[in-house]
Backbone as a ProteinNet text record, in pm:
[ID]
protein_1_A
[PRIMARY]
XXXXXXXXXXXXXXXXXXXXXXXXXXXXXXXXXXXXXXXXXXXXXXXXXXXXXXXXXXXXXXXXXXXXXXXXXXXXXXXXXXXXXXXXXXXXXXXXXXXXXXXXXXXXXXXXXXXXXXXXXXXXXXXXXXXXXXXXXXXXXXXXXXXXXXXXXXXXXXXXXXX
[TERTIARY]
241.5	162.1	250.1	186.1	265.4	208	309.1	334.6	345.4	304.4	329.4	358.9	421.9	456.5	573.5	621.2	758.8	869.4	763.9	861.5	800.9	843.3	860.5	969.3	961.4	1050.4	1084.6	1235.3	1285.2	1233.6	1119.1	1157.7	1014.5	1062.3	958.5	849.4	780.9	691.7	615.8	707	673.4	692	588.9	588.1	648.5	788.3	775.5	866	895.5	951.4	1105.1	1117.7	1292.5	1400.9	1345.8	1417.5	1458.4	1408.5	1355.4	1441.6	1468.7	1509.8	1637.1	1745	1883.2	1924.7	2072.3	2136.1	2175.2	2155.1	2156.7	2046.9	1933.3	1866	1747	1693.6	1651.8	1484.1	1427.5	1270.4	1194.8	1081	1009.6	893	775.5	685	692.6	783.7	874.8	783.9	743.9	658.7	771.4	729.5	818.2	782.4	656.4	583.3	569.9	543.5	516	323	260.1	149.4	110.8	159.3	139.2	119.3	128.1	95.9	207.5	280.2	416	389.6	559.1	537.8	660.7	774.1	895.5	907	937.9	1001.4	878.4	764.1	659.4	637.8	728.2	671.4	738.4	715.2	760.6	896.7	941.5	1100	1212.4	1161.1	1201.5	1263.4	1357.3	1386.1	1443	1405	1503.5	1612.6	1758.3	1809.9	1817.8	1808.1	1859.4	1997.4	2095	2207.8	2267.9	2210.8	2290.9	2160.4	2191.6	2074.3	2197.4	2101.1	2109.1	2039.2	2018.6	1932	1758.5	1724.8	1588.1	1564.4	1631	1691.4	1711.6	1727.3	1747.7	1780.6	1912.3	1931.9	1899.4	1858.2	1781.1	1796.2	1899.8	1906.7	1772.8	1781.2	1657.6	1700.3	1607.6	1594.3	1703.1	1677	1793.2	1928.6	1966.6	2133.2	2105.9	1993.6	2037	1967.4	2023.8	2030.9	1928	1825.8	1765.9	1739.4	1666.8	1708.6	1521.1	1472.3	1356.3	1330	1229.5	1223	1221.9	1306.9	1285.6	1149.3	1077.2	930.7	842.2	869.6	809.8	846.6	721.8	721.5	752.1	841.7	866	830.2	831	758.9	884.7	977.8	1084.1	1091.5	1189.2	1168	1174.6	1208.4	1178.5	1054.7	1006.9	840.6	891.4	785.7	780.4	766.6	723.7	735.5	847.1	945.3	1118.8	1095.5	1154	1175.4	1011.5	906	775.5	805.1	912.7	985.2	1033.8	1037.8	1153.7	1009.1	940.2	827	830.4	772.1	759.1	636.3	583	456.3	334.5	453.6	362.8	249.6	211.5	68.5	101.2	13.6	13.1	-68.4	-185.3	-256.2	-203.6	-131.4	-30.2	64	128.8	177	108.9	-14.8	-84.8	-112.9	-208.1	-225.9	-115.1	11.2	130	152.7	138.9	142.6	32.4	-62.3	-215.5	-203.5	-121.3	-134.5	-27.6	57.6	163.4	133.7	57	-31.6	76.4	111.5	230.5	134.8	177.2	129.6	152.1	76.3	107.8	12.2	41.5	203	280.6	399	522.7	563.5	511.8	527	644.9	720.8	896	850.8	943.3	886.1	895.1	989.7	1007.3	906.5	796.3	658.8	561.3	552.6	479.4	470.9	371	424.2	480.7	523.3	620.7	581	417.9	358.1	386	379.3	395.8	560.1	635.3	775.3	878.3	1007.2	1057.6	1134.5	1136.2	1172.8	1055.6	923.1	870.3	851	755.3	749.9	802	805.3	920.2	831.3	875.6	852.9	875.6	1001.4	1012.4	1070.2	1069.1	1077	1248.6	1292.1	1449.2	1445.5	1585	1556.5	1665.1	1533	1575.2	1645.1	1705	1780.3	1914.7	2001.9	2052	1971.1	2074.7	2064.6	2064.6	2120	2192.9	2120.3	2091.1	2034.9	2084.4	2093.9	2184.6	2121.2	2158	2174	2025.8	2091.5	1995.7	1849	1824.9	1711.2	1596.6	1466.2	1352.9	1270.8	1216.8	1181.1	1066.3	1042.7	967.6	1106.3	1197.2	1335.2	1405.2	1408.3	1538.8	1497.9	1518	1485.9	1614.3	1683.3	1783.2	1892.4	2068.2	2121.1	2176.2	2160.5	2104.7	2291.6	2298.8	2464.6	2565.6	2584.5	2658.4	2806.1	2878.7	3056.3	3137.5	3052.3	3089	3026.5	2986.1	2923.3	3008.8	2940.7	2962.6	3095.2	3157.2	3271.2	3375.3	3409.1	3507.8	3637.9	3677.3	3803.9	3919.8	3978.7	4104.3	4179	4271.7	4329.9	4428.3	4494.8	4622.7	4735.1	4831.3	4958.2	5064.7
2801.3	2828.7	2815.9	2801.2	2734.9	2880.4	2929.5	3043.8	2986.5	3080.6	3031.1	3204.8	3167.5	3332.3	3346.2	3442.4	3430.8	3570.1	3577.3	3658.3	3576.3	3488.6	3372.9	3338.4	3338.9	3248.8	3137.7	3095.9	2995.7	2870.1	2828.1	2748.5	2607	2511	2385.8	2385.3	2376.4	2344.4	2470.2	2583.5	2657.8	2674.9	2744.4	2697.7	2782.8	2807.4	2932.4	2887.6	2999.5	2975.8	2931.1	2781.6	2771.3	2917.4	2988.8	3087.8	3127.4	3139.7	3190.7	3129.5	2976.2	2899.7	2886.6	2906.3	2888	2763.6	2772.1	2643.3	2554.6	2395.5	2308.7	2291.1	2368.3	2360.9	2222.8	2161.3	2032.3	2072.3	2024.5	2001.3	1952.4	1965.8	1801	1889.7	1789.4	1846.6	1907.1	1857.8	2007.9	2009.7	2096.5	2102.3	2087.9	1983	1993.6	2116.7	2160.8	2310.1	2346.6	2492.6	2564.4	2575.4	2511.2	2527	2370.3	2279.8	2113.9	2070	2177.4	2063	2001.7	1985.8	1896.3	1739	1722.4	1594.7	1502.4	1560.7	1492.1	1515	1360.6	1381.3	1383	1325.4	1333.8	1224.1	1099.3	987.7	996.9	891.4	914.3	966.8	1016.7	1069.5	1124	1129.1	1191.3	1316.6	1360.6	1533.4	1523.3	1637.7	1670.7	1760.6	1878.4	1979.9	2056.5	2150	2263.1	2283.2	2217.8	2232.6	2375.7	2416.8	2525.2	2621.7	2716	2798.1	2889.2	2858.2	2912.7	2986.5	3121.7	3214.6	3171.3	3154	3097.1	2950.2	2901.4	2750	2716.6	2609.3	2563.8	2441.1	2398.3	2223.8	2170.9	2076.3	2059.3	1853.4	1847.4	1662.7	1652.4	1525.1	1427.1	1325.1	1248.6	1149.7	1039.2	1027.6	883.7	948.3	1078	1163.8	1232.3	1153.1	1259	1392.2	1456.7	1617.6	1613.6	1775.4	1793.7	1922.6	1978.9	2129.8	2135.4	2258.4	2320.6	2432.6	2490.3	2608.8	2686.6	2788.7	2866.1	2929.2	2933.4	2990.1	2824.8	2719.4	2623.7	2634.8	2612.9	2611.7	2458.2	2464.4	2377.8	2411	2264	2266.1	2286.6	2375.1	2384.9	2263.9	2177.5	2063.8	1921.4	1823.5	1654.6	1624.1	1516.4	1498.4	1403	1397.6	1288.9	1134.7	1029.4	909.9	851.2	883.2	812.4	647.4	567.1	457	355.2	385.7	329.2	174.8	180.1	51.5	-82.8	16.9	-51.5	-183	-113.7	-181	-340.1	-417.8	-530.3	-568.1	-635.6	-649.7	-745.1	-844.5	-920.4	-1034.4	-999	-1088.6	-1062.3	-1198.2	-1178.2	-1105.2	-1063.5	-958.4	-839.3	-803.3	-659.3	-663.3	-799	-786.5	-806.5	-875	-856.2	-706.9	-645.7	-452.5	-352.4	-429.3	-357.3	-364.9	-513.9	-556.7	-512.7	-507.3	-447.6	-327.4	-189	-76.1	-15.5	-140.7	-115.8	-176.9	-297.7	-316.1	-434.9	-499.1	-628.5	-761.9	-841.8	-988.9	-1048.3	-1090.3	-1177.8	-1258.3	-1361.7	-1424	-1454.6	-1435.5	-1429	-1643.7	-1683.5	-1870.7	-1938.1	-1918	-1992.6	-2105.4	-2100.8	-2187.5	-2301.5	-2334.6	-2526.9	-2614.7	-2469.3	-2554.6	-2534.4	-2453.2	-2509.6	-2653	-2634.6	-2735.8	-2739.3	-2877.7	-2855.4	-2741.6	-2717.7	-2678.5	-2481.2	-2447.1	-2323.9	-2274.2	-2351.7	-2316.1	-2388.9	-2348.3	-2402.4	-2524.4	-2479.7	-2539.8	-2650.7	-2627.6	-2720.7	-2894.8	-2911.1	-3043.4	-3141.6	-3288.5	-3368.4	-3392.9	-3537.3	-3559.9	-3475.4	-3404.8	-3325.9	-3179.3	-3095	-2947.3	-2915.4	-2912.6	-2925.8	-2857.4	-2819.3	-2796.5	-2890.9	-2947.4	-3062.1	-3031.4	-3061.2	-3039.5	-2902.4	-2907.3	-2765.1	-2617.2	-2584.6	-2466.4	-2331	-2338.4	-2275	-2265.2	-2069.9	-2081.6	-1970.9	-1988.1	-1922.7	-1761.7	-1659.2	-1528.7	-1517.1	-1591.5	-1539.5	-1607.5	-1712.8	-1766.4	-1687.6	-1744.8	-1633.1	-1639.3	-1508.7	-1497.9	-1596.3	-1620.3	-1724	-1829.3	-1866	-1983.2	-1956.2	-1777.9	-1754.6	-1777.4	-1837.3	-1868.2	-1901.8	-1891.4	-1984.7	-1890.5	-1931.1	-1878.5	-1844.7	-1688.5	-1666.6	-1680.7	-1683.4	-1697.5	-1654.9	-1776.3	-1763.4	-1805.1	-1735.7	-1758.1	-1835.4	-1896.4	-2043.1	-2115.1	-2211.9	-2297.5	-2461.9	-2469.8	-2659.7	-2547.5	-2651.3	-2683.7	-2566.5	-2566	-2392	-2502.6	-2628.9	-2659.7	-2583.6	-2601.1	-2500.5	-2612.6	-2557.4	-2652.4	-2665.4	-2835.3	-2844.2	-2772.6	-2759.9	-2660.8	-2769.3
2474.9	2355.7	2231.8	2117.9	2009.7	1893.9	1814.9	1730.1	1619.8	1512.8	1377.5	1314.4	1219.5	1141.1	1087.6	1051.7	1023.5	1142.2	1200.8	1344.6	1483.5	1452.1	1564.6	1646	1739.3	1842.9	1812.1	1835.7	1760.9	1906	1923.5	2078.8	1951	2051.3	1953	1984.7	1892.9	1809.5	1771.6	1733.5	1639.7	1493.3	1413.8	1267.4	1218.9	1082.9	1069.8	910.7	814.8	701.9	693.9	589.6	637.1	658.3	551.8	575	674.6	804	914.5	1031.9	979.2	1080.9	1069.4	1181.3	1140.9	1144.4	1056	1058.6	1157.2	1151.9	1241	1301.5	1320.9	1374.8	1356	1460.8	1427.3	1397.3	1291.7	1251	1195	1216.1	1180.9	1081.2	1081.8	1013.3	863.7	761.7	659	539.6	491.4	314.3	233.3	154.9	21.3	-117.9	-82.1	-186	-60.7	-131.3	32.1	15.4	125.5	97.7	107.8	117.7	122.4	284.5	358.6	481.2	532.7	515.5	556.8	516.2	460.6	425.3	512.6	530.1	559.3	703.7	763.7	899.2	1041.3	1003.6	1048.2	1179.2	1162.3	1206.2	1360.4	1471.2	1632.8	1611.9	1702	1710.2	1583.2	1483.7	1353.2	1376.3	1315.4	1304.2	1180.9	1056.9	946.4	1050.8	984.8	997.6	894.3	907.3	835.4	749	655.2	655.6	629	475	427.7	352	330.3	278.8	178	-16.9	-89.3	-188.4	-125.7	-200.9	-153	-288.5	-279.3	-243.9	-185.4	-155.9	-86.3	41	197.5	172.4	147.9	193.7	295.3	362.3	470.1	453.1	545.7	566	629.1	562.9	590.4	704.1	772.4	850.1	811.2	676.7	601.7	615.1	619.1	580	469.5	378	208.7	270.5	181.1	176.7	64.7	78.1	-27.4	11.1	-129.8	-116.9	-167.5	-99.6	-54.8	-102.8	-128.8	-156.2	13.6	-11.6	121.7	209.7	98.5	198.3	225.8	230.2	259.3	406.7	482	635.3	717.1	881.3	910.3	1020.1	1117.4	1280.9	1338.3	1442.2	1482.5	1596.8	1623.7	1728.2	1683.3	1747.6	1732.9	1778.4	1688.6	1713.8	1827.7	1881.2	2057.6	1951.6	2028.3	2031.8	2043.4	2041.3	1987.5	2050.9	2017.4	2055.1	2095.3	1967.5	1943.2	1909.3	1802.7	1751.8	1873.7	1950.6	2046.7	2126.3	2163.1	2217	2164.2	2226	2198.6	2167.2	2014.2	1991.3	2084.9	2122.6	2197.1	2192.3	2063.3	2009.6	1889.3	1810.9	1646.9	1662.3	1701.4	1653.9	1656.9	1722.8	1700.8	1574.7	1526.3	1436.6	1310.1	1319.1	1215.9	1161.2	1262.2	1276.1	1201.1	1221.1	1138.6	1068.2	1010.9	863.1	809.7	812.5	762.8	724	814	804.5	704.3	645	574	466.2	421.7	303.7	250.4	414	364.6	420.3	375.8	368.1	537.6	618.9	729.4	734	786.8	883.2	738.2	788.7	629	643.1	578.2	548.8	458.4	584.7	481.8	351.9	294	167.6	167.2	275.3	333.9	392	435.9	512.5	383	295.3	132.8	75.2	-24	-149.9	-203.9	-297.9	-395.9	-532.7	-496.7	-652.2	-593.4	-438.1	-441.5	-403.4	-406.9	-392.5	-422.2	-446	-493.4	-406.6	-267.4	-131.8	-94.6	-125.8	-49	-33.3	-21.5	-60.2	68.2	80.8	132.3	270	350.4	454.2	586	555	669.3	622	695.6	674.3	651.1	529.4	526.6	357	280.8	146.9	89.2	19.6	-68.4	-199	-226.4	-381.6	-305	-495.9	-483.4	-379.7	-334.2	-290.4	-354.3	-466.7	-481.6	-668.2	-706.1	-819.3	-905.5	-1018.4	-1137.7	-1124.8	-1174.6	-1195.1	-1269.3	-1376.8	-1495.7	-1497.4	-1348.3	-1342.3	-1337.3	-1396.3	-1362.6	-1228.2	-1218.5	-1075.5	-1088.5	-948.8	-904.9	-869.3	-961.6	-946.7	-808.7	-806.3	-780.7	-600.9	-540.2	-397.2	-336.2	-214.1	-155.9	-200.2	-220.2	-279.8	-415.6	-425.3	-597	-631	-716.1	-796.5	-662.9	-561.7	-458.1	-556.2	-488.3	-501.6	-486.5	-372.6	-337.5	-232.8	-235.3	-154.8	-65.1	-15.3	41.2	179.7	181.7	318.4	376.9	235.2	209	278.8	206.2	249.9	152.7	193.9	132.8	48.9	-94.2	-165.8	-130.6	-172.3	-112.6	-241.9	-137.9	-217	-219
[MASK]
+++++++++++++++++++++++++++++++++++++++++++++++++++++++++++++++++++++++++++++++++++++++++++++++++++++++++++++++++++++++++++++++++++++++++++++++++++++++++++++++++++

């Protein structure tokens, strides 16, 4: 059975105030206000920790490493959420990768710019699928230009000078 309160058992997937929860301890589910529902650390196999607790305050690492600090009565789920290794799966079909791109509000199928026109890229164009012209495009070019390599350091062979 799963507890919520602030005289809770420290065992997972109980809810209870950072305050409450000691250091190191791994958790998911976390409110950034206390009263929001949880926002951080939600997704398959995720855990924030607990780092340091000051006063009215709980540093508490995030999933990425950064550290951020909480108000102490904001409530957390004690535990790692299940799914771990969802990523790992293999999609299998464009329609699975379509579904992902869809649910993330990104563009698919992603269309290199060598199989375009010349009028939608800067690569396209030409009898066969290759990039024609310079490679290679200035700093200060405007977007839409900047395709290929933007102000590379150096290009072609990389032969070395004679001494």
């Amino acid at each position: 059975s799963v507890a919520f309160g602030d005289k809770v058992s420290l065992r997972p997937g109980n809810v209870t105030t950072l305050a409450q929860i000691p250091e190191g301890t791994q958790i998911c589910n976390v409110e950034l206000r206390p009263g929001d529902g949880g926002k951080i650390a939600r997704s398959g196999g995720n855990s924030a920790m607990i780092d340091t607790r000051m006063g009215d305050y709980v540093r508490v690492q995030l999933p990425s490493g950064r550290t951020k600090d909480l108000p102490a009565n904001c409530r957390a789920t004690i535990g790692v959420l299940g799914g771990h290794g969802r990523t790992e799966k293999p999609l299998l079909k464009a329609g699975a990768a379509h579904h992902r791109a869809k649910a993330r509000g990104k563009l698919y199928p992603t269309v290199s710019g060598v199989a375009m026109n010349p009028v939608d890229h800067p690569h396209g164009g030409g009898n066969h699928q290759a990039v024609h012209g310079p490679n290679s495009v200035a700093r200060n070019a405007p977007p839409g230009q900047k395709v290929g390599n933007i102000a590379p350091r150096r290009t072609g062979r990389g032969r070395s000078k004679k001494e």
